[in-house]
N, C-alpha and C positions, 0 to 999 in steps of 0.2 A: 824164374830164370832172368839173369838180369842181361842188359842189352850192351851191347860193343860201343864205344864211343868213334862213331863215325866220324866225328871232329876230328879227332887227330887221325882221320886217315888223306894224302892229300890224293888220291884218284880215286873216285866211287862209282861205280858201274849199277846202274838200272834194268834187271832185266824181266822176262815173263810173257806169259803169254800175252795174243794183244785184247787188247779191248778191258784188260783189267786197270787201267789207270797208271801204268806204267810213267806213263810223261807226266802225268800229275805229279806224282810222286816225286819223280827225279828234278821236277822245276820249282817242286813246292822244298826238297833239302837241298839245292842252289839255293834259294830264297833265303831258308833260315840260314846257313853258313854266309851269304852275304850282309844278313844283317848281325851276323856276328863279329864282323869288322872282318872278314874275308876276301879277300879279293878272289870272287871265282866266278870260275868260265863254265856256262852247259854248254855241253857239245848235243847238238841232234845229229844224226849219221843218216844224211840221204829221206830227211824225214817231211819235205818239204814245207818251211816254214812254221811248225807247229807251238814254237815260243814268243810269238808276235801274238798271235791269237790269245793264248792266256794272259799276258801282261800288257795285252792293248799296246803294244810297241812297236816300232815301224817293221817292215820287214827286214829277217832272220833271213841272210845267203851267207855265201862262203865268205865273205867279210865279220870280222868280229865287231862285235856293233854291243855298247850299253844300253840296257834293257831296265837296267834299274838300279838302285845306289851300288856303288859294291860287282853287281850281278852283270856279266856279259854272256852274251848267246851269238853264237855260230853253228850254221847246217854246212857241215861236211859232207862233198859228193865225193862219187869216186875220179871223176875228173881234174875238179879244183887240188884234190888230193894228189893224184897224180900229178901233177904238173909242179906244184908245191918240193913234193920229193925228188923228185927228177931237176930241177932250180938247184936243190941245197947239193945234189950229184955232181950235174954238169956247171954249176955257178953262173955260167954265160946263155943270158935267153936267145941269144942266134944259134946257142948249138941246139939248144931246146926244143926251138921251132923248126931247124933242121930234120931233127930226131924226132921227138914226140909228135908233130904234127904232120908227121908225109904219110900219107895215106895209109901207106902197108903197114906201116909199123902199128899205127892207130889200130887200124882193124884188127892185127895180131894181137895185140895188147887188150881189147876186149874181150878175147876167148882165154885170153891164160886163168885156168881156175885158180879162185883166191884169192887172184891180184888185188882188187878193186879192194877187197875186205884187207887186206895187210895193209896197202897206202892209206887208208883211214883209222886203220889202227895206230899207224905210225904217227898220224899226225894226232891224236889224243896223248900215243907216248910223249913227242914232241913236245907238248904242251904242259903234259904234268911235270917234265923235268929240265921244263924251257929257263932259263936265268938270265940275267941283264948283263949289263959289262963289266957290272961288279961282281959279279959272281951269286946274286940274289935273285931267288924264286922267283919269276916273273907270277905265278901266279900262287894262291896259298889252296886254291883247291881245284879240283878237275871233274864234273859233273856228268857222266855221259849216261845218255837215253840211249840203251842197247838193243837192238834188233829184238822181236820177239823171239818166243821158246826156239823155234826149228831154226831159223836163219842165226839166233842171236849163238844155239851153239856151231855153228858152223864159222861164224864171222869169230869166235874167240878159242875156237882148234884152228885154225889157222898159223899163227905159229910154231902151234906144236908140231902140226904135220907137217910144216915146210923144215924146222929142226932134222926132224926126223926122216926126209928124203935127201938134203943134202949137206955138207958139213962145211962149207969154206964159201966165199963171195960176199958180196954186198948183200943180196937178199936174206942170205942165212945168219948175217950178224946183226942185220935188220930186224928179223924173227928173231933171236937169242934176246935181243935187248926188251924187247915187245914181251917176251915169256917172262922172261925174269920179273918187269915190274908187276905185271900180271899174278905172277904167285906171291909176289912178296908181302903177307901180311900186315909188315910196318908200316906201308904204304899207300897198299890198297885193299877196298873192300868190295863184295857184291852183295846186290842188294834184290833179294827176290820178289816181285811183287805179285800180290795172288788174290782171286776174290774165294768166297766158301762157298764154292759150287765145283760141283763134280770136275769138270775139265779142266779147271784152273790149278784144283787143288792136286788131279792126279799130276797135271805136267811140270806143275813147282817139284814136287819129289821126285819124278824123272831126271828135271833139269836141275836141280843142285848133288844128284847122286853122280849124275854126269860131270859136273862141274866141279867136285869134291875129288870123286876114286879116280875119273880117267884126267882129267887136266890139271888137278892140282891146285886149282882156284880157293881165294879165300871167302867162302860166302858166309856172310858174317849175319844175315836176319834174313826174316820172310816178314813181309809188309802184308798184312791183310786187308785189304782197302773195300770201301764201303758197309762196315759192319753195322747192323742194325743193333741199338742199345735194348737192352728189355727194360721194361715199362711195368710189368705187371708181376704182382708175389705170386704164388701158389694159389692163394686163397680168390685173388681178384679174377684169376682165369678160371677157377669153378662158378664165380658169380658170372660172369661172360657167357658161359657156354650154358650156365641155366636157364639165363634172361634172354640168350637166345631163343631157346624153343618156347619162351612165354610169351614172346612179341610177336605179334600180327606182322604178318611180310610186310605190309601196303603201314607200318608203322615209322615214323617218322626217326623210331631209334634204329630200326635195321641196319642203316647206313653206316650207324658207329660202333653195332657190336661188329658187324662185317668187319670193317676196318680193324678193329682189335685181334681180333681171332687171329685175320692179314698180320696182321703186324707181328702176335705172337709165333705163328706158323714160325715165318720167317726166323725170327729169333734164334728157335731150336733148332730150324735146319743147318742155318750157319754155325750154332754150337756142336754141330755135331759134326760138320765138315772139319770145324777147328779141332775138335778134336782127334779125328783120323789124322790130319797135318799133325800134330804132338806128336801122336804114338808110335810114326812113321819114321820119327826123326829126333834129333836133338838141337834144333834151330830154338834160336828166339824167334817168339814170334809177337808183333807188333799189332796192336788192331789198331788201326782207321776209321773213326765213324763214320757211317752217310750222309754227309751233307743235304738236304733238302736246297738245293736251288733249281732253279729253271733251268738254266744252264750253265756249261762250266765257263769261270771266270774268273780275276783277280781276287774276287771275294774268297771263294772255296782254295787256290794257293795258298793264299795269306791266313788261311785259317788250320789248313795241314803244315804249314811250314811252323807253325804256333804248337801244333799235336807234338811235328818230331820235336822241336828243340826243348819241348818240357820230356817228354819222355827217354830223348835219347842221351841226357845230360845228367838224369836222375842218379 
């Protein structure tokens, strides 16, 4: 199955559950699209600070800051965002701080559900379809690190249910614009990321069947991230598992068939998770191999940002 050219999409959404490498992912295709003479922005959403840490770069706030050739990062709150949007409304920061800053309203505005998840949506729309004075693409791509599975579909039905409760205002053309880039295939893409274990894999099919039948979303791949390569034929793991039971525990080889065995386990389990994800669906699906570092760092970016641009180019 061959894979969507993310390239030409210019807003790319990263989503999944957490802890499978979602941010890696969506810092390490910034990366390669910035070294493709790109001019692109990752957006993190309330994620405090998490693109400084990978690229060893100063701190990542509501300020857009260069991170690296090409490559800019900003952490979008729902504050900064608010305020942002409510600026481009009211134009004049004394009615602003009239308005947005007296107490009541403040407080009200923290219980409106979905607010805080629209003004941050808005400012990603904002940005993917932001232009200069000449009328040119302020930026050539729009990176965003999306909520995980539960929050991230909640944070991107958000427009639709506000469509769908009311039909006229500012907010509701604010949601229409927000949907529409959101569906538009030419445009944009989502990008699912998943490890080959049980929970990641059932909630990636959850969440792109959500993402596909009820909102219309264009999710264009599933990222398998961390996949263990095999190492061994057929025949090398009958010699393993024989040489096993012939070596003395208290043997100096135990250590390495153990780890082989490990290794190969591994292997098949993830082939076999990868395969339940196929047969479920009709996604491309992308592996990611496992890096062996100590910890995550520029090194492990700079090396998945190398996996997608050969692979997603092909």
């Amino acid at each position: 199955m061959t894979f969507p050219d993310l390239y030409n999409r210019r807003f790319v959404l990263f989503s999944g559950k957490g802890g499978v490498g979602k941010t890696t992912l969506a810092a390490s295709f910034a990366l390669s699209c910035a070294r493709r003479g790109e001019r692109t922005l990752l957006m993190e959403l309330d994620a405090k600070d998490k693109s400084s840490t990978l690229f060893g770069a100063t701190t990542v706030d509501s300020e857009i800051r260069e991170i690296d050739d090409n490559l800019f990062a900003v952490d979008v709150t729902p504050k900064e965002a608010m305020k942002e949007y409510a600026l481009m409304i009211l134009k004049i920061k004394l009615i602003y701080r009239a308005v947005f800053e007296n107490r009541i309203v403040s407080s009200f505005l923290r219980v409106v559900p979905g607010l805080n998840e629209l003004v941050m949506l808005g400012k990603a729309y904002y940005h993917a379809t932001e232009t200069d004075d000449d009328g040119n693409q302020v930026w050539d791509k729009v990176v965003v690190d999306a909520p995980a599975t539960g929050h991230g579909i909640f944070f991107l039905k958000i427009p639709m249910v506000i469509t769908n409760l009311i039909s006229t205002g500012l907010m509701f053309d604010e949601a229409r614009r927000i949907l529409d880039l959101l569906r538009d295939p030419e445009r944009t893409a989502v990008a699912l990321v998943t490890l080959a274990e049980d929970m990641p894999i059932n909630e990636t099919i959850m969440l792109s069947k959500t993402l596909r039948e009820e909102m219309e979303l264009p999710v264009a791949l599933v990222i398998a991230n961390a996949i263990y390569r095999p190492l061994f034929d057929d025949q090398q793991v009958r010699w393993i598992e024989e040489a096993r039971t012939e070596v003395d525990d208290d043997s100096d080889l135990t250590g390495f068939l153990e780890a082989a065995r490990f290794r190969n386990d591994r292997v098949t389990m993830q082939q076999n998770y990868l395969k339940t994800l196929r047969d479920k669906g009709d996604w491309p699906i992308l592996e990611i191999p496992y890096y062996f570092f100590d910890r995550m760092s520029f090194a492990i970016i700079d090396e998945v940002a190398k996996d997608l641009d050969e692979h997603l180019t092909d």
